[in-house]
C-alpha positions in Angstrom: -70.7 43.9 -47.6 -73.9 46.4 -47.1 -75.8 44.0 -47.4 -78.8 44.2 -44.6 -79.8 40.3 -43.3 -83.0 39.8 -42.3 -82.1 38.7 -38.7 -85.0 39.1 -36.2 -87.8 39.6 -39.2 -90.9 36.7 -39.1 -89.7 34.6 -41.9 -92.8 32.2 -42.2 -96.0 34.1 -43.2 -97.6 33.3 -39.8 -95.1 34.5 -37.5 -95.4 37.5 -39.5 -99.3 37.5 -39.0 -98.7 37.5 -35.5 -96.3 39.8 -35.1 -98.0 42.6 -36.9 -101.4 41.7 -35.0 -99.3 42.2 -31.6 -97.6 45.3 -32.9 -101.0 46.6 -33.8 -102.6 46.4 -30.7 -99.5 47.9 -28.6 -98.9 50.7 -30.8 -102.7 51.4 -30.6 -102.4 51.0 -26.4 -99.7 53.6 -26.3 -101.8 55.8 -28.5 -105.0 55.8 -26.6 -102.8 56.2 -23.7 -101.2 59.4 -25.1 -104.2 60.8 -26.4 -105.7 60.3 -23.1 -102.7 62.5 -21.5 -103.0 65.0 -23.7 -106.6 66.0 -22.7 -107.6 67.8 -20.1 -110.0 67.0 -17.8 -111.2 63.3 -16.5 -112.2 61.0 -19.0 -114.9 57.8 -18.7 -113.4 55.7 -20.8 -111.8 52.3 -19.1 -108.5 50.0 -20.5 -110.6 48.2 -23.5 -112.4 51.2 -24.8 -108.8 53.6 -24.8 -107.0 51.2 -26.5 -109.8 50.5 -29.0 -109.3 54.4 -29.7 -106.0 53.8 -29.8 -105.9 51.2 -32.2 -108.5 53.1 -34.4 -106.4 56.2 -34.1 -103.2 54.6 -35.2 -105.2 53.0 -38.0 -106.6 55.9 -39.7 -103.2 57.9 -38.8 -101.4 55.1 -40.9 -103.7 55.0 -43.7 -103.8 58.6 -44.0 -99.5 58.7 -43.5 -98.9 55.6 -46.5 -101.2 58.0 -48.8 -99.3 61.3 -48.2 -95.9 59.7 -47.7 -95.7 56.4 -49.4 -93.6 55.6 -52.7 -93.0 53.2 -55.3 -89.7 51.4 -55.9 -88.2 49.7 -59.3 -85.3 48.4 -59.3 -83.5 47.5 -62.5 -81.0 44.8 -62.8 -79.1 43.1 -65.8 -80.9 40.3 -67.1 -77.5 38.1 -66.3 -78.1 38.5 -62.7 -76.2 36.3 -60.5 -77.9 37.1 -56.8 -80.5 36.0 -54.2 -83.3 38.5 -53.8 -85.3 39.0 -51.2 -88.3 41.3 -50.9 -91.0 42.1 -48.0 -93.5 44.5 -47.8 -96.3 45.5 -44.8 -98.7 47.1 -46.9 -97.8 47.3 -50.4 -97.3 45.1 -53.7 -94.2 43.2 -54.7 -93.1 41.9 -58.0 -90.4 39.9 -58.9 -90.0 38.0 -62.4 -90.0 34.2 -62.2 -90.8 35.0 -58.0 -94.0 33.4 -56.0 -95.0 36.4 -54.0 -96.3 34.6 -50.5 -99.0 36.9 -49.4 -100.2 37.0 -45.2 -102.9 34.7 -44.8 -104.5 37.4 -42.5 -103.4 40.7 -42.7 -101.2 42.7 -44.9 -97.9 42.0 -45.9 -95.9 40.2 -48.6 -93.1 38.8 -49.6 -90.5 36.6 -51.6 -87.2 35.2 -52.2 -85.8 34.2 -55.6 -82.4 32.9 -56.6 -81.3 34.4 -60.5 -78.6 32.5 -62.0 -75.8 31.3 -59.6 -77.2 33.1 -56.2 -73.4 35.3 -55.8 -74.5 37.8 -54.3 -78.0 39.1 -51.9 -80.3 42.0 -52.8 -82.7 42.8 -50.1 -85.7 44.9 -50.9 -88.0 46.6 -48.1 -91.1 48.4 -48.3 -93.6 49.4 -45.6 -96.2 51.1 -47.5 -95.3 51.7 -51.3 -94.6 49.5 -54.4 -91.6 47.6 -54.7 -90.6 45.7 -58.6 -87.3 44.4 -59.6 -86.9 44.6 -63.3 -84.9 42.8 -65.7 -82.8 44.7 -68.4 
């Protein structure tokens, strides 16, 4: 039906929390690790500190990536609406009319799901970094 289920995604805000804190801190090993390789010579640095550079690399890399390559999302649907949304976000803001946006306790991150008239049909909306807002027309 095209729609895309959200199998496998942290549904509760804590599992979510989680999640990104463990993603975090491998993506941020692999990076110190890479940056490591790609420099000549012998380096002092042990396990803890590369991966601290790692993690600090990836950080600053991402922060710098959402702000060049981020966008902002609206989507516009009839006001007669007859669907389940859904909506999650890592970094950026969601709005939804009539939603509760659940926030990450710790962390980044967003979402929601809201049920408009009879719930007939599923609209999924993903956003890493930019904006996402579903309007009514």
């Amino acid at each position: 039906n095209g729609v895309r289920r959200g199998r496998g995604h942290a549904n509760r805000p804590q599992e979510r929390d989680v999640l990104s804190i463990i993603g975090f801190i491998i993506i941020g090993i692999i990076a110190g690790y890479l940056g490591r390789l790609l420099m000549p010579g012998k380096q002092k640095m042990g396990f803890f500190a590369t991966a601290l550079l790692g993690m600090v690399g990836s950080l600053v890399g991402g922060t710098i990536a959402a702000l060049l390559f981020g966008g902002d999302l609206e989507l516009s649907v009839p006001r007669d609406l007859s669907a389940t949304v859904r909506g999650e976000s890592f970094s950026g803001t969601l709005r939804a009319p009539g939603a509760r946006i659940n926030t990450a306790r710790h962390g980044p991150g967003s979402d929601f799901e809201h049920r408009y008239g009879g719930g007939d049909g599923r609209i999924s909306i993903e956003t890493f970094s930019g904006n996402a807002a579903l309007r009514m027309d």
